[in-house]
C-alpha positions in Angstrom: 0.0 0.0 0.0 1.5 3.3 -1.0 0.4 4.7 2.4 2.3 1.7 4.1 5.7 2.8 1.7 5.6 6.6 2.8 5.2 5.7 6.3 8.0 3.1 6.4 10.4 5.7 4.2 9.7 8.5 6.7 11.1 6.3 9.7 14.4 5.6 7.4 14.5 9.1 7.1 14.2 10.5 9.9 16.8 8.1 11.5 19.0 9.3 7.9 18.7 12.6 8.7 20.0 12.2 12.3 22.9 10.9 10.8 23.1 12.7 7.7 27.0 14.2 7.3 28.0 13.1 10.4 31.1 11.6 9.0 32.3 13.4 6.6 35.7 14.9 5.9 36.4 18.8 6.5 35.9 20.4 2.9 38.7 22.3 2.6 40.7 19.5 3.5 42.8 19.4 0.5 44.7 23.1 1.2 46.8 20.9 4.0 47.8 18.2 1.3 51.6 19.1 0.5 51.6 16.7 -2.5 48.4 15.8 -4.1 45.8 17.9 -5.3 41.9 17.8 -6.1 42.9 17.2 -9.4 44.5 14.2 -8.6 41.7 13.3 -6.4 39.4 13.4 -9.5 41.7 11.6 -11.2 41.6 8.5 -8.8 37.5 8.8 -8.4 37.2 8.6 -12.1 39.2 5.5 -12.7 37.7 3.6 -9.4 34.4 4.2 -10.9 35.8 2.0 -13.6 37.4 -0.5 -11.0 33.7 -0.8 -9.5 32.0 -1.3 -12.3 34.5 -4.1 -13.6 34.2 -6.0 -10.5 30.2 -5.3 -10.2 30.3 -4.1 -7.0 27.1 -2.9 -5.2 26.5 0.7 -5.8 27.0 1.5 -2.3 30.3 0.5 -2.1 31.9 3.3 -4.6 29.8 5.8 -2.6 31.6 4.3 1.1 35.3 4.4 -0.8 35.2 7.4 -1.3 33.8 8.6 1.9 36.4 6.7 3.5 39.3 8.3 0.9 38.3 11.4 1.7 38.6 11.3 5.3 41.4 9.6 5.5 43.0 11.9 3.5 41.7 14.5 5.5 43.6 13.0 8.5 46.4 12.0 6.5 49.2 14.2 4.5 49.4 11.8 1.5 52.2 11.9 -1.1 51.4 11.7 -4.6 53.5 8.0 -4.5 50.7 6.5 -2.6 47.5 7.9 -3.3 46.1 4.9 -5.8 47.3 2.9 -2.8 44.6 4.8 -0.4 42.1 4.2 -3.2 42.3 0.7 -3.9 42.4 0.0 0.0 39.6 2.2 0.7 37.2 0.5 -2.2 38.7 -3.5 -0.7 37.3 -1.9 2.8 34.0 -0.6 1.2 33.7 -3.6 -0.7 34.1 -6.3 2.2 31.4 -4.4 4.3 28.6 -3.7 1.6 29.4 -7.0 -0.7 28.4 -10.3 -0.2 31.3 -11.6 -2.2 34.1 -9.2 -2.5 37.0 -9.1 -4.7 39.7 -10.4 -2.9 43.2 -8.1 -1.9 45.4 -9.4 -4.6 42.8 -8.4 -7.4 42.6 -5.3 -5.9 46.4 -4.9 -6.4 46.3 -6.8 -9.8 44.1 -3.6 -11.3 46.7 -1.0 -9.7 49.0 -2.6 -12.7 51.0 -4.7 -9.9 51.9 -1.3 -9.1 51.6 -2.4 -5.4 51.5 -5.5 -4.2 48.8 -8.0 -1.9 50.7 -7.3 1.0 50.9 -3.0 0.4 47.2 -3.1 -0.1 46.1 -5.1 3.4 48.8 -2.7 5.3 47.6 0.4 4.0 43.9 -1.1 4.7 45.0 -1.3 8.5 46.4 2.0 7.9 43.4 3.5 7.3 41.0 1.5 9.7 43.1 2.2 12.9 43.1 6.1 11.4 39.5 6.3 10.9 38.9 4.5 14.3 37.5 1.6 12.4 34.2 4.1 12.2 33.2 2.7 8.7 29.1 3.3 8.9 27.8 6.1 7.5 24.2 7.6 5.3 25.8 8.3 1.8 23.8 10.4 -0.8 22.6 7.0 -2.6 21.0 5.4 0.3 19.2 9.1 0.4 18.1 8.5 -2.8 16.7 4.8 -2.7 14.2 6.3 0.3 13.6 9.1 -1.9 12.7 6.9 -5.2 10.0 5.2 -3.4 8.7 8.6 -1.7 8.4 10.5 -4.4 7.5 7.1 -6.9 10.5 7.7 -9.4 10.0 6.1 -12.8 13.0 4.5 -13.4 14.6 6.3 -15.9 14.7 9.7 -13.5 16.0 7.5 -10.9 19.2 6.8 -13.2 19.3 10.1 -14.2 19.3 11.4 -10.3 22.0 8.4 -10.0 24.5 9.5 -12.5 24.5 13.2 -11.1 25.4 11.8 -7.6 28.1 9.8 -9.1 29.1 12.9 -10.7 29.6 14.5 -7.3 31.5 11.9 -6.1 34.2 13.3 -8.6 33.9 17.0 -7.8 35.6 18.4 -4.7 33.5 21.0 -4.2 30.5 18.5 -3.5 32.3 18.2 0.0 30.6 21.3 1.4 26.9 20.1 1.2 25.4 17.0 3.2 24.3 13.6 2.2 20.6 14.5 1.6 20.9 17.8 0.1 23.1 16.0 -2.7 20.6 13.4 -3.6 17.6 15.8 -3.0 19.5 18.0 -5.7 19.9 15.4 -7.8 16.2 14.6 -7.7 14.8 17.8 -8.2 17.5 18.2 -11.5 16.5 15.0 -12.8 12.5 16.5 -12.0 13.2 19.3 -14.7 14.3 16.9 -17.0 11.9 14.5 -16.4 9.0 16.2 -15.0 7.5 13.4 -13.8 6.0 14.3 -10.3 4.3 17.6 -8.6 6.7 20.3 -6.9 4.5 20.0 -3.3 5.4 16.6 -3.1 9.1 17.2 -3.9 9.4 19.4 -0.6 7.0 17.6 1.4 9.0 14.4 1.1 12.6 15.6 1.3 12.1 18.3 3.6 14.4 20.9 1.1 12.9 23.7 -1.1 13.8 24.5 -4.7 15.3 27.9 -2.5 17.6 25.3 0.1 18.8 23.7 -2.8 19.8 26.2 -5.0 23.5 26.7 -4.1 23.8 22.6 -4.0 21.8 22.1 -7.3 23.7 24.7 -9.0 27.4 23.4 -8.3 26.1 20.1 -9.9 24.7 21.8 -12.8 27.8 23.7 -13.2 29.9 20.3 -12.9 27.6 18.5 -15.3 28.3 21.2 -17.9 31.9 20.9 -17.6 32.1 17.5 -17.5 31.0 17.2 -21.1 34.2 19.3 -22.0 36.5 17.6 -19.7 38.6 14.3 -19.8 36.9 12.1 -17.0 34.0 10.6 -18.4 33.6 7.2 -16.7 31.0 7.7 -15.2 29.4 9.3 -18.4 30.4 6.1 -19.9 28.6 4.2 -17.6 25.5 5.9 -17.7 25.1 5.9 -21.3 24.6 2.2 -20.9 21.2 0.8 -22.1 21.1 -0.6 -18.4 20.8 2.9 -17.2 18.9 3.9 -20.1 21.4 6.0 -21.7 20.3 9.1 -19.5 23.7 10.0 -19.8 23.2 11.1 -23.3 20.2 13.3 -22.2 21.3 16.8 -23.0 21.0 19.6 -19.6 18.6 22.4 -20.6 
């Protein structure tokens, strides 16, 4: 009953909410890095996109990596030397918590290019555990966005769309700044325009945001998506131009 759904989704919610952006890292954190740079970091998102999609990982697990790469470089000065290294650890951690069958360590170092070995990877995966506190749960923008399909009744292909933008914002730094929810609600009410495929008062009576809240969140994505088509990181362009995400990468942003 859809009565039954909205009721059982405002419970998640709430509880998301009360952990929304709890753990995240500091966004600025990148102006203490000495050798690596967010250009770098989109540079490592972009190709673990790939990684994830090659091992068909769960979508929640690129969406914890890079929660977890983020704030452990946040704790972390990095050099450039070992930064792939973070990445690969962080996504065997993410992967052994959200998949049922995870790729194991030495495939993890085999797609690095034997750049590091088995060994490197599970001690930089300590690394990072014992720095992090072992504190590994968190509400990422896509579990915000599987409450908010069956809220606000998504069709599927404005799901995807809302999908690939918060994948998108995985690879932008500046995404840092805004919480868990108001990325995905973003993305929903982007993916809306291009869609239009549900009513504006039900939009901001089940996320909570207004077109107004959102507008500074919304924007930066819109700005990215633009720039994106001129750039020269387009996994995860690739990926959603797959006829199993119904191409809505292809959809051109009005």
């Amino acid at each position: 009953e859809p009565q039954e759904v909205d009721e059982d989704c405002e419970d998640i919610v709430e509880y998301f909410r009360e952990e929304d952006g709890k753990k995240r890292p500091r966004e600025n954190y990148m102006d203490r890095q000495g050798d690596i740079t967010y250009k770098m970091r989109a540079i490592l998102v972009d190709w673990l996109v790939d990684v994830h999609l090659k091992y068909k990982m769960v979508p929640e697990t690129l969406f914890l990596a890079i929660n977890i790469i983020d704030r452990y470089l946040d704790k972390v000065n990095t050099p450039r030397t070992e930064l792939q290294l973070v990445g690969v650890a962080a996504m065997f951690i993410a992967s052994k918590y959200e998949d049922i069958y995870p790729p194991e360590a030495k495939e993890f170092a085999y797609i690095t290019d034997k750049a590091f070995t088995k060994s490197q990877v599970l001690a930089m995966e300590k690394k990072i555990l014992r720095t992090l506190e072992f504190e590994v749960t968190i509400v990422t923008p896509y579990r915000f966005l599987e409450v908010y399909k069956k809220m606000l009744r998504l069709n599927e292909e404005t799901f995807y769309y809302a999908w690939y933008l918060i994948e998108l914002s995985l690879v932008d730094y500046k995404m840092l700044k805004f919480k868990p929810s108001e990325v995905a609600a973003s993305a929903c009410l982007i993916a809306w325009k291009m869609m239009r495929n549900w009513m504006m008062e039900d939009f901001e009576e089940k996320t909570g945001y207004s077109e107004e809240q959102l507008r500074e969140c919304s924007k930066q994505i819109c700005v990215y998506l633009q720039e994106e088509e001129k750039g020269k990181l387009h996994a995860v362009k690739e990926k959603f131009s797959q006829t199993k995400y119904k191409q809505v990468a292809k959809n051109k942003f009005l």
